[in-house]
C-alpha positions in Angstrom: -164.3 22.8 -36.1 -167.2 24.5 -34.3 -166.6 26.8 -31.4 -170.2 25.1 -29.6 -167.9 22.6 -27.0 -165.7 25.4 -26.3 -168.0 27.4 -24.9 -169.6 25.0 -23.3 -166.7 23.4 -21.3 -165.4 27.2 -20.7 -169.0 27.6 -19.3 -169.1 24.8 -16.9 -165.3 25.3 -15.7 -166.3 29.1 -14.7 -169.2 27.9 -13.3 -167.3 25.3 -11.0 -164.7 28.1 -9.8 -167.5 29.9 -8.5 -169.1 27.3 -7.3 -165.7 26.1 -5.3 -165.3 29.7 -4.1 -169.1 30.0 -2.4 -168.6 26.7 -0.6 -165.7 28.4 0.3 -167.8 30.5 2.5 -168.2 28.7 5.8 -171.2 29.7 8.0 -170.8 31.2 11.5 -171.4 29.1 14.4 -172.6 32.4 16.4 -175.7 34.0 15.7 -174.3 37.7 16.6 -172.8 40.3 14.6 -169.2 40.1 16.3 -168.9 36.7 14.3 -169.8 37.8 11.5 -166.8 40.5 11.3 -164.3 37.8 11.1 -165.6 36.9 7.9 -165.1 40.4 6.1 -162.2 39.6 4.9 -163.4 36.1 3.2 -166.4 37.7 2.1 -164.3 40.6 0.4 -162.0 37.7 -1.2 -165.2 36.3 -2.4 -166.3 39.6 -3.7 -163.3 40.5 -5.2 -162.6 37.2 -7.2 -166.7 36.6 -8.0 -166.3 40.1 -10.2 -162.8 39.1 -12.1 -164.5 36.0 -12.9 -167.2 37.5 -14.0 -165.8 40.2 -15.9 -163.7 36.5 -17.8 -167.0 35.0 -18.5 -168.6 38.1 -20.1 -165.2 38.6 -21.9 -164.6 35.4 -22.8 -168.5 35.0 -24.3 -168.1 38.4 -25.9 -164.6 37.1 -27.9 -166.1 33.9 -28.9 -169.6 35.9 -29.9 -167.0 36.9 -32.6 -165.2 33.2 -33.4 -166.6 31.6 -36.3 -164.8 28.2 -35.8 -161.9 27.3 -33.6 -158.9 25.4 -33.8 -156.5 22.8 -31.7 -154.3 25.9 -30.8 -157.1 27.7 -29.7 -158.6 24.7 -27.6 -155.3 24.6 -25.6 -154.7 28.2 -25.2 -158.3 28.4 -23.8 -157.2 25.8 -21.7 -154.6 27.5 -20.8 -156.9 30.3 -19.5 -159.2 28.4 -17.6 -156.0 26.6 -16.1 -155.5 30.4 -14.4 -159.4 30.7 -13.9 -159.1 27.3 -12.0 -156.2 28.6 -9.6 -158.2 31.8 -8.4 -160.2 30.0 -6.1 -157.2 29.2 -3.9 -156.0 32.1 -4.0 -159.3 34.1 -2.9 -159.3 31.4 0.3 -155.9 31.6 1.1 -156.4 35.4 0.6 -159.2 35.5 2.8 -158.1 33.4 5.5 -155.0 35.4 6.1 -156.4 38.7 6.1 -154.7 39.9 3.3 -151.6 39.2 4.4 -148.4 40.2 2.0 -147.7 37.2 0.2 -151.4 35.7 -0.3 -152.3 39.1 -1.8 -149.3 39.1 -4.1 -150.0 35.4 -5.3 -153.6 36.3 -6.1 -152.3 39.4 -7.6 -149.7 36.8 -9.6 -152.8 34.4 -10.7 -154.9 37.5 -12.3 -151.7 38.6 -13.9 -151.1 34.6 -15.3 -155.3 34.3 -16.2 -154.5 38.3 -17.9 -151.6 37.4 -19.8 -153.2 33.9 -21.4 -156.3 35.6 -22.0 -154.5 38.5 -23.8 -152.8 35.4 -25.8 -156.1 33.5 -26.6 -156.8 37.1 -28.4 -154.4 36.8 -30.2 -154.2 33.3 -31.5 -158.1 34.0 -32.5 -157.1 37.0 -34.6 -154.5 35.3 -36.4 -156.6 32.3 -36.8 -159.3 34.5 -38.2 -157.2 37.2 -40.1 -156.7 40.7 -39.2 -159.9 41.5 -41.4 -162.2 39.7 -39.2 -164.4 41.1 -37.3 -162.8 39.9 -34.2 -159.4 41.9 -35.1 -160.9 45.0 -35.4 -162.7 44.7 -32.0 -159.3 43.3 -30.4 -157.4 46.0 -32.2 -159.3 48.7 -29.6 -159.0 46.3 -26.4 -156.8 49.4 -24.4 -158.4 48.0 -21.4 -157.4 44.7 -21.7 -153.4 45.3 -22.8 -153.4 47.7 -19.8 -154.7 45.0 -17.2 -151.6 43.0 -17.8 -149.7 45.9 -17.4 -151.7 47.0 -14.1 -151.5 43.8 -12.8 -147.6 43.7 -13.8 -147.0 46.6 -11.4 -149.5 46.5 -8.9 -148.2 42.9 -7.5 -144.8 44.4 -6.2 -146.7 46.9 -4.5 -148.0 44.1 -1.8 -144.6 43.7 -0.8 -144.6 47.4 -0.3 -146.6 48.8 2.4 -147.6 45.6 4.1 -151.2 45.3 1.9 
């Protein structure tokens, strides 16, 4: 089957977790700069997540760029992705509203390493879908940076508990 609602769906999810995390963003009732200093740390949540979704979209276009046709594996481990994807904007808030307190930072830390690890599996349902020929494979077979963000994000979690992040 074509790969067209895929991308389109994936599109439109993205675009709704940012969308959820913006309105996120709740407007100052004081018109000084004092007020605004409460709401560093939910901008920087903002900030933070609005790049790793990002850096998913242009991914996730660049891998399907590559897809010739998908399948009904693929449509549910894509799912499974944007089931992750979905979850970031409660963590970002939750994140945000506690100051990065221990335990929000290491669940957001656990929902990028989730979104990571079924992204990294979408990869490789699409290369075995496609054959290690394809195109695809050979791109995926020099993804270093994308094996080592699971990793990263594997180890870096514990260290919230460590430090008091």
């Amino acid at each position: 089957m074509g790969k067209g609602r895929l991308e389109t769906f994936s599109d439109g999810v993205i675009a709704i977790i940012i969308t959820i995390m913006v309105l996120e963003l709740k407007v100052s009732h004081e018109a000084d700069l004092a007020a605004l200093r409460s709401l560093i740390p939910i901008f920087l949540s903002y900030v933070l997540s609005f790049i790793n979704i990002g850096f998913y979209w242009n991914n996730h276009h660049h891998l399907f760029q590559s897809t010739r046709q998908v399948n009904s594996a693929i449509l549910w481990t894509n799912l499974h992705l944007l089931f992750w994807l979905s979850l970031v904007p409660f963590g970002t808030a939750w994140m945000g509203e506690n100051n990065f307190a221990t335990l929000p930072v290491a669940l957001y830390g656990g929902i990028l390493l989730a979104a990571a690890i079924a992204y990294f599996i979408l990869t490789l349902i699409l290369v075995a879908y496609h054959g290690k020929d394809s195109t695809l494979a050979i791109a995926m077979s020099r993804d270093f940076k994308g094996k080592l963000s699971v990793a990263l994000y594997a180890v870096v979690i514990p260290l919230a508990f460590v430090g008091g992040v």
